[in-house]
C-alpha positions as CSV (number, residue, x, y, z in Angstrom):
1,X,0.0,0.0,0.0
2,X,1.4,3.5,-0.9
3,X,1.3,6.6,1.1
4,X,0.7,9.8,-1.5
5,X,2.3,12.4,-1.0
6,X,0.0,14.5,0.8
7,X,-0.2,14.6,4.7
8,X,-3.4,13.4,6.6
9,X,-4.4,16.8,7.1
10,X,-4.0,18.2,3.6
11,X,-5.9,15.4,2.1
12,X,-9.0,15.2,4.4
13,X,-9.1,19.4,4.0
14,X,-8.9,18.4,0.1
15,X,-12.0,16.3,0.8
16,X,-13.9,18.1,3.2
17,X,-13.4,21.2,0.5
18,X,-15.1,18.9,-2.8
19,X,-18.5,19.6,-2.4
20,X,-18.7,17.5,-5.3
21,X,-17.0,14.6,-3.8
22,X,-19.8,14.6,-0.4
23,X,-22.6,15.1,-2.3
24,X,-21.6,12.2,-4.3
25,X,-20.7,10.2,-1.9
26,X,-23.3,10.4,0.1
27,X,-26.0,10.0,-3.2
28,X,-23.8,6.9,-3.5
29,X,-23.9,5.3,-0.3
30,X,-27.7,6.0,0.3
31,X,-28.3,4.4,-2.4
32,X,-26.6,1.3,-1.8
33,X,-27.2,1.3,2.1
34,X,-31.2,1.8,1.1
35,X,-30.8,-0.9,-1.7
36,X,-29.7,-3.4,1.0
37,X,-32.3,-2.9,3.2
38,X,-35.2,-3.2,0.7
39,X,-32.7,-6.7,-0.3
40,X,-32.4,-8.4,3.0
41,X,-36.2,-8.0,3.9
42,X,-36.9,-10.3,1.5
43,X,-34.8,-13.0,3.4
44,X,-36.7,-12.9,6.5
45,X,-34.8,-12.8,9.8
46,X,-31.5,-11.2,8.2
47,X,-30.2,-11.5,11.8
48,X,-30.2,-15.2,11.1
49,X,-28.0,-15.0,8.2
50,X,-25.4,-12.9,10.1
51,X,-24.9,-15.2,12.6
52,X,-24.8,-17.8,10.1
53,X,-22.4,-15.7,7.8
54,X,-19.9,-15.4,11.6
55,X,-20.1,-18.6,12.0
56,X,-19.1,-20.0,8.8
57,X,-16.4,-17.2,8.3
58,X,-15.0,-17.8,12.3
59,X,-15.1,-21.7,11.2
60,X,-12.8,-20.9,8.3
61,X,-10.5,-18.2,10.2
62,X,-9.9,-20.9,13.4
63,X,-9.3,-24.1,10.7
64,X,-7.9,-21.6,7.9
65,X,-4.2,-23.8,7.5
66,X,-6.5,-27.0,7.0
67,X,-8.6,-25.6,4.5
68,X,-6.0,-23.8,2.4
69,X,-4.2,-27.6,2.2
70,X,-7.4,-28.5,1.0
71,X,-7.6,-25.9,-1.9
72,X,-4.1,-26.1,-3.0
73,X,-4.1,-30.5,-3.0
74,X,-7.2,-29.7,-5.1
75,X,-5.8,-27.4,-7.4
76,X,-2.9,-29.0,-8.1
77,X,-4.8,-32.1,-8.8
78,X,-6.7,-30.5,-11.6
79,X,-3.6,-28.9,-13.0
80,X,-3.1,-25.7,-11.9
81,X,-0.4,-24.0,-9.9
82,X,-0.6,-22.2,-6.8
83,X,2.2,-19.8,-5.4
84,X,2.3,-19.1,-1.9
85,X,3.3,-15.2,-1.4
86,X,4.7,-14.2,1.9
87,X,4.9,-10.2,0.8
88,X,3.7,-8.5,-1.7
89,X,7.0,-8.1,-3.5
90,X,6.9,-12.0,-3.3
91,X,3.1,-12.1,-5.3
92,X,4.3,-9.3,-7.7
93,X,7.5,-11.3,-8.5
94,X,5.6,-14.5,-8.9
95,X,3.3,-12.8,-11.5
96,X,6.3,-11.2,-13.0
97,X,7.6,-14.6,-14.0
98,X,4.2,-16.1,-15.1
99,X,4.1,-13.1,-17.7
100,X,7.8,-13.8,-18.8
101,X,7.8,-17.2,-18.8
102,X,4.7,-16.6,-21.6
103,X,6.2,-13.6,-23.0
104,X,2.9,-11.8,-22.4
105,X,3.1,-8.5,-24.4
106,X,-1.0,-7.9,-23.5
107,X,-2.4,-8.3,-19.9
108,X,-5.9,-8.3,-19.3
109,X,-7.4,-7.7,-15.8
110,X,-10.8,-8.0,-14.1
111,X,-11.4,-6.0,-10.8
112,X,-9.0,-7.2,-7.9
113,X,-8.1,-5.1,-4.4
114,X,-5.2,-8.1,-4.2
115,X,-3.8,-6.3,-7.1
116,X,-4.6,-3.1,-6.0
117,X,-2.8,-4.0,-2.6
118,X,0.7,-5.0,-4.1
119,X,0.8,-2.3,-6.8
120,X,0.6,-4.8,-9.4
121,X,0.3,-3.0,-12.6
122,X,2.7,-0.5,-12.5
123,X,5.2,-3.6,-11.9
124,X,3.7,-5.3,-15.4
125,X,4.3,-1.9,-16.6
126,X,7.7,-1.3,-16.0
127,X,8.3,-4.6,-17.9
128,X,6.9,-3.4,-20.9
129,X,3.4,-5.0,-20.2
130,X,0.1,-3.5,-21.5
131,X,-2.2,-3.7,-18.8
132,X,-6.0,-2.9,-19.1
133,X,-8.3,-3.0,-16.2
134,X,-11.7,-4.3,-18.3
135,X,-13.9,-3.3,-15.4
136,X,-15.8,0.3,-16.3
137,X,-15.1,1.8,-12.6
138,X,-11.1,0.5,-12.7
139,X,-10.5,1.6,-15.9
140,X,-11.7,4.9,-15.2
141,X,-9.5,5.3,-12.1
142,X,-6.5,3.5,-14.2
143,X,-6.7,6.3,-16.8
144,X,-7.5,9.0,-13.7
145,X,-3.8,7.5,-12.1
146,X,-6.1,7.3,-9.2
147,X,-6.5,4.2,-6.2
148,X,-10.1,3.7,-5.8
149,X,-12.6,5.8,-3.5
150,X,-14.6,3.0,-2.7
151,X,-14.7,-1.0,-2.6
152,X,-17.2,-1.6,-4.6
153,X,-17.8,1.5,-6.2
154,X,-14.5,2.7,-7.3
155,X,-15.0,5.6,-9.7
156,X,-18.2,7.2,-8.1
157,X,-16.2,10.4,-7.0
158,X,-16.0,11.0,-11.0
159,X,-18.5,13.4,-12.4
160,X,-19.5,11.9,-16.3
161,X,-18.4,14.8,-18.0
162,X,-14.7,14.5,-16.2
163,X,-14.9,11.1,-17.3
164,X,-15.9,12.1,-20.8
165,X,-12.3,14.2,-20.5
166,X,-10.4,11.3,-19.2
167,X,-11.6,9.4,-22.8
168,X,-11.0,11.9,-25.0
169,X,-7.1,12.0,-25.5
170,X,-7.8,8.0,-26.0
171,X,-11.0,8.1,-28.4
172,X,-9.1,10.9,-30.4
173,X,-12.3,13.0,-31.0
174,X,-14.9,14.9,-29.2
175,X,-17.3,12.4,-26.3
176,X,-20.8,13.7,-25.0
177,X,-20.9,13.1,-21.6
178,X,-24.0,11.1,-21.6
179,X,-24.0,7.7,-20.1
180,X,-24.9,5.7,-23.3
181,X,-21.9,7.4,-25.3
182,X,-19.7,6.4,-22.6
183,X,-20.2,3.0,-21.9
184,X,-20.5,2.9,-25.9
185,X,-17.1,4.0,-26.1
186,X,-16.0,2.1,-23.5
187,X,-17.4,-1.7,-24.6
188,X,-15.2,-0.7,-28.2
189,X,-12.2,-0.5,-26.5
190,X,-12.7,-3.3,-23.9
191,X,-13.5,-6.3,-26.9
192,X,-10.5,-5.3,-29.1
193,X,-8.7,-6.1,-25.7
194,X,-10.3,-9.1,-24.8
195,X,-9.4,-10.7,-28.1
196,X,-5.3,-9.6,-27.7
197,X,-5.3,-10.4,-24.0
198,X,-2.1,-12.8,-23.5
199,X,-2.8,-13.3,-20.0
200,X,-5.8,-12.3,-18.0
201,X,-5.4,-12.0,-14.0
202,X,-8.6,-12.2,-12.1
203,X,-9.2,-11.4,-8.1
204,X,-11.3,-14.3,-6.0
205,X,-14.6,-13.1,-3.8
206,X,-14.2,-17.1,-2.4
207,X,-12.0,-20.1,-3.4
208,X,-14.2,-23.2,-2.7
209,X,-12.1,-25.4,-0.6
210,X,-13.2,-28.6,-1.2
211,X,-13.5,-28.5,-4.8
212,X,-10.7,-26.3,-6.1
213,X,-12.9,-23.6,-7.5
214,X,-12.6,-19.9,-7.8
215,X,-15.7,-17.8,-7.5
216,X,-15.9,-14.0,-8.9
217,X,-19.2,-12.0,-8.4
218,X,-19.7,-9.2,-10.9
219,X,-21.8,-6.7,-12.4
220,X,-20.5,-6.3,-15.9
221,X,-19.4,-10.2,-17.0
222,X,-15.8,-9.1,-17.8
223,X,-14.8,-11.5,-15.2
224,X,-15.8,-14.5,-17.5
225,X,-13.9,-12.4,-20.6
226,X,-11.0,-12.4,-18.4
227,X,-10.7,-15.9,-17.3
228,X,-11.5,-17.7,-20.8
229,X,-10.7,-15.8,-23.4
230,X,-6.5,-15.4,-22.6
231,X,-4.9,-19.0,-23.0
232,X,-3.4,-18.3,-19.7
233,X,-5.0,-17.4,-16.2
234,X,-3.9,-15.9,-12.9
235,X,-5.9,-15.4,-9.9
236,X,-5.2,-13.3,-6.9
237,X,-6.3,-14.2,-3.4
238,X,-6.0,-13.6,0.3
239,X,-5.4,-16.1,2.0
240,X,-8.8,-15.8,3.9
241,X,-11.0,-15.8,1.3
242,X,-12.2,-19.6,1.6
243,X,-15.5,-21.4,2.0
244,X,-15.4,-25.1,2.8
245,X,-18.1,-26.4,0.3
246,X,-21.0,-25.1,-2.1
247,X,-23.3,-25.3,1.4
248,X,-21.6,-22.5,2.9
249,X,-20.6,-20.3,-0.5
250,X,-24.3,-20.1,-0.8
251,X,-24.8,-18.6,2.2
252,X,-22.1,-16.2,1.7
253,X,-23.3,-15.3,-2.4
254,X,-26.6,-14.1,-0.4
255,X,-24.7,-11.8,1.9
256,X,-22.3,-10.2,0.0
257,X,-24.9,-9.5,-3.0
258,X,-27.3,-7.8,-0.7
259,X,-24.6,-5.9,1.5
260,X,-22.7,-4.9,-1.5
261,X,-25.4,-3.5,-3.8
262,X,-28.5,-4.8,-2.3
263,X,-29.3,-7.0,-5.1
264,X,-30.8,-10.7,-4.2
265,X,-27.8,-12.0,-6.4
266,X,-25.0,-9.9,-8.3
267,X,-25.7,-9.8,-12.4
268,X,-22.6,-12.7,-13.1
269,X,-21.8,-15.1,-10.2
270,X,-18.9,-17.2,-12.0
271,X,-17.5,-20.1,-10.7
272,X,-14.1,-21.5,-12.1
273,X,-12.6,-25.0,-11.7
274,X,-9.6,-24.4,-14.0
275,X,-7.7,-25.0,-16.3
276,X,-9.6,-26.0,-18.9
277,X,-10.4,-30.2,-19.6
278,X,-9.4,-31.0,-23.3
279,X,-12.9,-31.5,-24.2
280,X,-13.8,-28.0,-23.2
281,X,-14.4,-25.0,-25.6
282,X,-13.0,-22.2,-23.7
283,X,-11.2,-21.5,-20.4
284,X,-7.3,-21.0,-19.5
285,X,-5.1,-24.0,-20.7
286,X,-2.5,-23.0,-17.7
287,X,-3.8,-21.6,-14.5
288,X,-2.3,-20.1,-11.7
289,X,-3.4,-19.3,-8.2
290,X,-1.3,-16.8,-6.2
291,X,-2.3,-16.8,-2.3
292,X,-0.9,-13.5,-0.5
293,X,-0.1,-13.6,3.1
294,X,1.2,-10.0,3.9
295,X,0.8,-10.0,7.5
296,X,-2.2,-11.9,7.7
297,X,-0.9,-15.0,9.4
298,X,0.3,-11.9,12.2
299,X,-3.3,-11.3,12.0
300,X,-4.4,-14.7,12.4
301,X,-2.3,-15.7,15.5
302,X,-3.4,-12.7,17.3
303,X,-6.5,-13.1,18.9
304,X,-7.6,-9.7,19.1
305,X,-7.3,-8.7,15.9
306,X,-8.3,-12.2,14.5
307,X,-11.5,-11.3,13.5
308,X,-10.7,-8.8,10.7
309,X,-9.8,-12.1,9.0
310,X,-13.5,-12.4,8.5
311,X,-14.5,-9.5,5.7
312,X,-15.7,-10.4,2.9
313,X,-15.1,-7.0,0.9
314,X,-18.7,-5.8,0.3
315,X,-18.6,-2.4,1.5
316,X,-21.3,-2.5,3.7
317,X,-19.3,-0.3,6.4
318,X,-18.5,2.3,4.2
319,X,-22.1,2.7,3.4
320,X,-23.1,3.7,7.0
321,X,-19.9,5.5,8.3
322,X,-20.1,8.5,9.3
323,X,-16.3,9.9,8.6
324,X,-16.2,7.9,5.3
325,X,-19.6,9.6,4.0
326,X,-18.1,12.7,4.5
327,X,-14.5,12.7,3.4
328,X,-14.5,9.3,0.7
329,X,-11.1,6.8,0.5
330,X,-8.6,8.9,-0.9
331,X,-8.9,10.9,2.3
332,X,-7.9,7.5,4.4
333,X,-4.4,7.2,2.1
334,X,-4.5,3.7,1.8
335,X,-5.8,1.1,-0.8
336,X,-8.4,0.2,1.4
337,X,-10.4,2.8,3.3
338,X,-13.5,2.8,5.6
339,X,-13.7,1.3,8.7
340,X,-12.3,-1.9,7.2
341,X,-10.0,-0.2,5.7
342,X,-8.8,1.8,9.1
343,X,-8.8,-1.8,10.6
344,X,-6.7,-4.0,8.4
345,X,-4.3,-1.1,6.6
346,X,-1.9,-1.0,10.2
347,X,-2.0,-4.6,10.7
348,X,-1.6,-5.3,6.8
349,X,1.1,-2.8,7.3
350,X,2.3,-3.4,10.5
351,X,3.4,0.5,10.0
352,X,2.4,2.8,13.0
353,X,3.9,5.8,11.8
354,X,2.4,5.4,8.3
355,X,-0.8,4.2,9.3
356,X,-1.9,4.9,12.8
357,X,-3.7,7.7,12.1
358,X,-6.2,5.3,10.3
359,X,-8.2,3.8,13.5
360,X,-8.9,7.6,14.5
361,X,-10.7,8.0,11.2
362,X,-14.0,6.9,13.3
363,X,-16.7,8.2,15.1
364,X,-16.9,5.2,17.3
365,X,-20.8,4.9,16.8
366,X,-21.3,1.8,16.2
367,X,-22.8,1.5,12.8
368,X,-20.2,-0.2,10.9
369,X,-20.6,-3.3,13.5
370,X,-24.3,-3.2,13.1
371,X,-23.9,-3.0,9.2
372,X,-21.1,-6.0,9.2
373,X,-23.2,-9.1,7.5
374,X,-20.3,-11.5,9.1
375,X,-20.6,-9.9,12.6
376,X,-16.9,-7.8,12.7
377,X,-17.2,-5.9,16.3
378,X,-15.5,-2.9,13.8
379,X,-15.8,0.0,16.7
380,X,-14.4,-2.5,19.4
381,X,-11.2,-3.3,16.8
382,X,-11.0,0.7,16.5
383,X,-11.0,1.2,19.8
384,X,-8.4,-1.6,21.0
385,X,-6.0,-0.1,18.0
386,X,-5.7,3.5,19.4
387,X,-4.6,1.8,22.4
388,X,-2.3,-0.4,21.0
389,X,-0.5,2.9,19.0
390,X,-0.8,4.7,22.3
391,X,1.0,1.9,24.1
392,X,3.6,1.1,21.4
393,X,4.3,4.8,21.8
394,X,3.4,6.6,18.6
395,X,1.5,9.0,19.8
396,X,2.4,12.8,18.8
397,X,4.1,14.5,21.7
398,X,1.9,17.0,21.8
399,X,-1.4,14.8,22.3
400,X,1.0,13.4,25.1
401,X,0.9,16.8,26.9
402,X,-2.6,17.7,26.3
403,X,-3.5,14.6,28.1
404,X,-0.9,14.5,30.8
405,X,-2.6,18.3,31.9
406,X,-6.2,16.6,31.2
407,X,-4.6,13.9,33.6
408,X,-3.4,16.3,36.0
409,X,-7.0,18.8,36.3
410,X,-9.2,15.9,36.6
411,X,-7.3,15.1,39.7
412,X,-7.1,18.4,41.2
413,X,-10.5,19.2,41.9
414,X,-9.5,23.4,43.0
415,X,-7.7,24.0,39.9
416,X,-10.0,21.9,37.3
417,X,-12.7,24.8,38.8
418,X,-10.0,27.5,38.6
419,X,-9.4,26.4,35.0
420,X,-13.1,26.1,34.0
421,X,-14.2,29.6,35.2
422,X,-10.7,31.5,33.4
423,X,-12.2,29.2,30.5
424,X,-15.6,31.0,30.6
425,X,-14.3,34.4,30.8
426,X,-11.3,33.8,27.9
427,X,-13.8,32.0,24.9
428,X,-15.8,34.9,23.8
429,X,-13.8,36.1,21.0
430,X,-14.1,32.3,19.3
431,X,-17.4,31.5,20.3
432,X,-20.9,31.9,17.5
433,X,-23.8,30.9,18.2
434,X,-23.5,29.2,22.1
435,X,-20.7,27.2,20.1
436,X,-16.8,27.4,19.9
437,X,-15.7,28.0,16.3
438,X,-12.2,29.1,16.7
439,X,-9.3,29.1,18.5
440,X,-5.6,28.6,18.8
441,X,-3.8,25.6,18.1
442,X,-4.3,22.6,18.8
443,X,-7.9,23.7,19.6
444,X,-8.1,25.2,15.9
445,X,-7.0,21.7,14.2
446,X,-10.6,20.7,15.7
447,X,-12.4,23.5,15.0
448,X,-11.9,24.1,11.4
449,X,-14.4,21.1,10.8
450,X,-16.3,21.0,13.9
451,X,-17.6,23.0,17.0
452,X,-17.1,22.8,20.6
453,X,-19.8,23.4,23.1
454,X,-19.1,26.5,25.0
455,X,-17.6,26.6,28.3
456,X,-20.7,27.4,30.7
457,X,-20.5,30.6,33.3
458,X,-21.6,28.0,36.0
459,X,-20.3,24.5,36.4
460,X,-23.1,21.9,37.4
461,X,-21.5,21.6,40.9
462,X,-21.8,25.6,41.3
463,X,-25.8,25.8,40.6
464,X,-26.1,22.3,42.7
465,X,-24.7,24.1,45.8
466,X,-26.8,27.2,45.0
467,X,-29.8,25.6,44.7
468,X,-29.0,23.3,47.9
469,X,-28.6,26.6,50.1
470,X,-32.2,27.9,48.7
């Protein structure tokens, strides 16, 4: 995962500053938080499927070394190859080789985060690789030189007539910004690729243990270009995205369909058992499955953290976070953002001063928890990582100070009241409203997005002991 260049600050004031950007957000996420509400009425007790959707995903997380011997023996029994990547630099090199080993001049890709995690293309690319992103959202943000703002809606901070701009310099004349010219334009472009594609590489919503097969869930079908059209196939996974049998991946199909865009089932559920049998018309005649680990096994042997093993990448939590519905993901840094996103990136990372700003990117409600369709305590997970970057001792000196004199007044009862009246007297030139708007720093770092309640004249214990001497 890549830090831009911007600091925290400058690129949440960026955000907070696009009007465009919250309004769009916000449209986005409604739309798809409403969406799976109206979906996972029609199931009944959705509170049923949760606990069914923990439980299978806790089975998998507790059992996940006996379950990925499983995939792999089965894999390898059908043919294919599987490469076992501790880092990322491990799973970029291993795709590296794949597409020189094949002398791949054309790479073809369907949407994958695993990708966007080890910065795969611009690795291809510096070989001399053509790499497309097929999907409409990713190859909008490929063009844009942008990660994506959202997990399942990666483009969706993108007005249509900047993406209109975006395909211009490639279509070589004049585009309308309307949504039919567009996706026009863009079906052109992606079936001339499709039909040079050397290689396609394809990410993995679940890898069916038992059976050696590879399940994508997609809107537009490129998947299925992707991972039959090239003669040879790679697929990206986490090391956590298993399901024991067909039993339990239909439970999970009905979860992530409805969490993700609140649709009983997504438009193009494929399941892959490849490569290919001789008999077969299409499908990859040499397939390869490459596992990434990147800290996950740290993840998986501590017990606190253990359930972030459990996502399933539908979004759900960015749909009903507070912080994220204001700001987006690019504000977060990282390839993944949310509350997911602010829970896995440290850990992934294992980076505090890179990344340990992320768990303070939450409002500590609660929603994301109550939104989680496999039951991820989000907030608690939040919570137990600013203390674990407070402990490790990351925390800015001056936050240090603030709370050694918060430490020190709340255990000095005289001077905590001393401190509270000269605070009542001092706030009048920043306060609007019966609200604090301004201020010196650090104060002003929190008031330039939000408002303090004012100081009162009379603390509570003053008017108790006035009204006790009436």
């Amino acid at each position: 995962m890549t830090m831009y260049s911007p600091t925290i600050d400058q690129r949440v004031d960026k955000a907070l500053a696009n009007d465009f950007l919250r309004l769009a957000t916000r449209r986005a996420t409604d739309r798809l938080r409403n969406n799976k509400y109206k979906a996972t009425e029609e199931l009944g007790d959705w509170e049923k499927w949760r606990h069914a959707g923990d439980t299978i995903r806790t089975h998998v997380v507790a059992n996940l070394d006996y379950y990925l011997q499983q995939l792999i023996g089965q894999i390898e029994k059908q043919g294919g190859h599987v490469h076992l990547a501790k880092t990322p630099a491990d799973a970029v090199a291993f795709v590296r080789k794949i597409v020189q080993d094949n002398d791949a001049k054309n790479v073809i890709k369907s949407k994958s985060m695993i990708s966007e995690e080890i910065h795969l293309n611009h690795a291809l690319e510096e070989d001399g690789s053509s790499v497309i992103e097929t999907d409409l959202g990713e190859y909008i943000i490929q063009i844009a030189g942008e990660p994506p703002s959202h997990i399942i809606v990666p483009a969706m901070h993108k007005t249509r007539q900047q993406v209109a701009d975006l395909f211009e310099p490639i279509a070589g004349h004049r585009l309308t910004s309307d949504t039919p010219t567009l996706t026009r334009f863009v079906r052109l472009q992606m079936r001339e690729r499709f039909l040079q594609g050397d290689i396609g590489i394809t990410g993995c919503n679940f890898a069916v243990a038992d059976t050696g097969s590879i399940v994508m869930v997609t809107n537009e079908g490129n998947g299925r270009m992707v991972s039959t059209l090239p003669r040879v196939q790679i697929t990206l996974m986490g090391m956590e995205r298993i399901v024991p049998s067909f039993r339990e991946l239909d439970v999970m199909l009905n979860l992530l369909a409805r969490s993700a865009t609140g649709q009983r089932l997504s438009s193009y559920t494929t399941i892959l058992t490849p490569p290919k049998e001789a008999q077969e018309a299409d499908g990859p005649e040499e397939f390869h499955l490459v596992i990434l680990d990147h800290n996950r096994s740290e993840m998986l042997g501590d017990k606190t953290f253990r359930a972030a093993l459990k996502c399933i990448r539908c979004g759900a939590c960015f749909n009903v976070c507070p912080v994220y519905r204001q700001i987006g993901g690019h504000a977060y840094g990282s390839v993944y953002s949310g509350p997911i996103g602010a829970v896995i990136t440290p850990l992934l990372e294992n980076d505090w001063e890179k990344w340990g700003h992320l768990p303070f990117f939450s409002s500590l409600c609660g929603a994301c928890t109550e939104g989680c369709p496999v039951r991820i305590p989000l907030h608690d997970l939040l919570v137990k990582l600013r203390a674990r970057k407070t402990l490790s001792g990351h925390t800015p000196k001056i936050e240090q100070q603030i709370f050694k004199a918060y430490r020190y007044f709340f255990t000095h009862e005289k001077t905590l009241r001393r401190a509270l009246r000269l605070g009542s007297r001092l706030q009048f030139p920043f306060v609007r409203n019966g609200r604090i708007t301004g201020g010196p720093a650090p104060l002003s770092n929190w008031t330039k997005s939000r408002t303090l309640p004012k100081v009162a004249p009379k603390s509570f214990m003053q008017m108790w002991s006035e009204v006790n001497q009436k």
